[in-house]
SEVOZA-939889 format. One record per residue (C-alpha): residue number from 1; x, y, z. Coordinates in steps of 0.25 Angstrom, whole numbers, plus 5000, padded with zeros to 4 digits. Example, Ala and Ser with C-alpha at 12.3 -4.5 7.8 and 13.67 -1.06 7.14 Angstrom:
2
site num 1 | u 5049 | v 4982 | w 5031
site num 2 | u 5055 | v 4996 | w 5029
***
This chain:
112
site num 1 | u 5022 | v 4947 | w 5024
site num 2 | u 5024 | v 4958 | w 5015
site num 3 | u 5030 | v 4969 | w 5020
site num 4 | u 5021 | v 4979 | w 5015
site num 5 | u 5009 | v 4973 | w 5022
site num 6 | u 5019 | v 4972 | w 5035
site num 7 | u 5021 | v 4989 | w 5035
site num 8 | u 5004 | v 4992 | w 5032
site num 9 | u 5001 | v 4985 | w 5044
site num 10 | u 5012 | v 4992 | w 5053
site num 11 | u 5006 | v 5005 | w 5046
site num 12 | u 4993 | v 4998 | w 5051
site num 13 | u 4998 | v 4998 | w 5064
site num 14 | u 5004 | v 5009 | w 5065
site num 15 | u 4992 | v 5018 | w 5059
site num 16 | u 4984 | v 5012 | w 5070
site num 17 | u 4993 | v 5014 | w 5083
site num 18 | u 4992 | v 5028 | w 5079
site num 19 | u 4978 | v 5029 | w 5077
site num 20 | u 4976 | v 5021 | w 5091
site num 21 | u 4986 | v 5031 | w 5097
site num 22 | u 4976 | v 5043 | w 5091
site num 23 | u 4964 | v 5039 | w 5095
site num 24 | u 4968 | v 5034 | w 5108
site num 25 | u 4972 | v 5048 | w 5112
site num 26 | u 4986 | v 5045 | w 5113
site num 27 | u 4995 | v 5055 | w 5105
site num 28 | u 5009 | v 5054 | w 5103
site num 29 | u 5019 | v 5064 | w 5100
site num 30 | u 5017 | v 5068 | w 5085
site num 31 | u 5002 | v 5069 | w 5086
site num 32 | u 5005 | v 5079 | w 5099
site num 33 | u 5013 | v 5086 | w 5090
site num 34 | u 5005 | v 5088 | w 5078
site num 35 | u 4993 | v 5092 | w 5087
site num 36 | u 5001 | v 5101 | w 5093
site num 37 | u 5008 | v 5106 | w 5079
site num 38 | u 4996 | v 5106 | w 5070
site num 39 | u 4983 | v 5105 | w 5080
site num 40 | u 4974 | v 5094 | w 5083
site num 41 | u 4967 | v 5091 | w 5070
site num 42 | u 4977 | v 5093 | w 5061
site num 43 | u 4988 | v 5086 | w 5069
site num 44 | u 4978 | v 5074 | w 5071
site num 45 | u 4978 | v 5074 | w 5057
site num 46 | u 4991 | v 5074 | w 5052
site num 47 | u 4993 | v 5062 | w 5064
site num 48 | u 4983 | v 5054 | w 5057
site num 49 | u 4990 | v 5056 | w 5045
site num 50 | u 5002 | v 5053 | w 5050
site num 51 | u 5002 | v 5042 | w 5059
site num 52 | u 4987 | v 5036 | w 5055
site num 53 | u 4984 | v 5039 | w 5042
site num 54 | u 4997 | v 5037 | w 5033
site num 55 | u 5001 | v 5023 | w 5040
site num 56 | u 4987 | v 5017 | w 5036
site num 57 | u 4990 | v 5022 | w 5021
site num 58 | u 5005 | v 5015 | w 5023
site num 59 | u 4994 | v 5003 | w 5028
site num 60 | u 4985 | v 5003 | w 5018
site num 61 | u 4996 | v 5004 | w 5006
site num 62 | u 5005 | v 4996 | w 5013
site num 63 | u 4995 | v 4984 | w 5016
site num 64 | u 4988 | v 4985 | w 5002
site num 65 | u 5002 | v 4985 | w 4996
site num 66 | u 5007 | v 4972 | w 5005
site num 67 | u 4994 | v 4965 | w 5003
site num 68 | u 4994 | v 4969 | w 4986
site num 69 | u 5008 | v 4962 | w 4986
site num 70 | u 5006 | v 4950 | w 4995
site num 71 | u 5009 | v 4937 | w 4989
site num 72 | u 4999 | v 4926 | w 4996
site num 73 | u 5007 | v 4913 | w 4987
site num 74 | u 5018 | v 4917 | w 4996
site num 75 | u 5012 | v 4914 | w 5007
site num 76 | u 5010 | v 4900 | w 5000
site num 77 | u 5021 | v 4897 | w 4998
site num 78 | u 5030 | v 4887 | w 5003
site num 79 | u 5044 | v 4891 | w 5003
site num 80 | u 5048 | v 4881 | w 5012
site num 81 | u 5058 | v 4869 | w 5003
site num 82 | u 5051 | v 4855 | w 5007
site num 83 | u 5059 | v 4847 | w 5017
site num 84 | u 5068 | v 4839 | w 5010
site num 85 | u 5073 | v 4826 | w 5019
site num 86 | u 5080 | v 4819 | w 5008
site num 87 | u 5093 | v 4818 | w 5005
site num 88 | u 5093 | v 4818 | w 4990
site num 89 | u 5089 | v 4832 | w 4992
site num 90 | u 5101 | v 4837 | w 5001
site num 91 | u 5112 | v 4830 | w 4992
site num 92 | u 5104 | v 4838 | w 4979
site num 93 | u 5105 | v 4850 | w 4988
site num 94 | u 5121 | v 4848 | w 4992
site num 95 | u 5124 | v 4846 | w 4979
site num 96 | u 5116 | v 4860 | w 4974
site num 97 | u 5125 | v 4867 | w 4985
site num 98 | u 5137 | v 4861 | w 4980
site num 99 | u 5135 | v 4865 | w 4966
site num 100 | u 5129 | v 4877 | w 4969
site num 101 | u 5144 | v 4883 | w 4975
site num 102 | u 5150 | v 4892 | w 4967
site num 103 | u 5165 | v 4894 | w 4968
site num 104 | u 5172 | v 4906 | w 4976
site num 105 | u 5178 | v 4917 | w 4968
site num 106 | u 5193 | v 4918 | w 4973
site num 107 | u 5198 | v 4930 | w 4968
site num 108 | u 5183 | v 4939 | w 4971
site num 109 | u 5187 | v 4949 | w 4984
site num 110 | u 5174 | v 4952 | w 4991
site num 111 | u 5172 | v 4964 | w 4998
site num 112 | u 5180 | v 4973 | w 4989
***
């Protein structure tokens, strides 16, 4: 899955535990402060902002975003070599492998 659909729907979530947690009358210990600090209105606001608002714009940007750039023929497609039970194939394969070896520097010092 895309990484940017994976991080709008954790904004998702988030944004909606915290509006659950506000309009079930909890308050925690940032929305007590701001109350305190700024007054009811306007430190219910600034909450809203902060802990509603801005993650379901991080969502919806983040979603569109993931959802612009999802490739669906990945999803397709089959990465998966076929099962090869023949043993042409693995004396094809040794062969690459043994070809494929190249030869060891001697005098190269790695680490130095």
């Amino acid at each position: 899955m895309n990484a940017h659909i994976v991080f709008g729907l954790f904004a998702l979530y988030v944004a909606a535990i915290s509006l659950w947690l506000v309009l079930a009358g909890q308050q925690d210990t940032l929305l007590a402060l701001l109350r305190q600090f700024w007054g009811r209105t306007v430190g219910h606001a600034l909450y809203f902002v902060a802990r509603v608002a801005l993650p379901i714009l991080i969502c919806v940007i983040c979603l569109s975003w993931g959802i612009r750039q999802y490739d669906a023929t990945i999803a397709f497609h089959n990465s998966d070599p076929p099962l090869q039970l023949n043993i042409e194939y693995y004396r094809n394969l040794r062969l690459m492998l043994l070809m494929d070896k190249s030869p060891e520097p001697v005098d190269v010092i790695y680490g130095a």
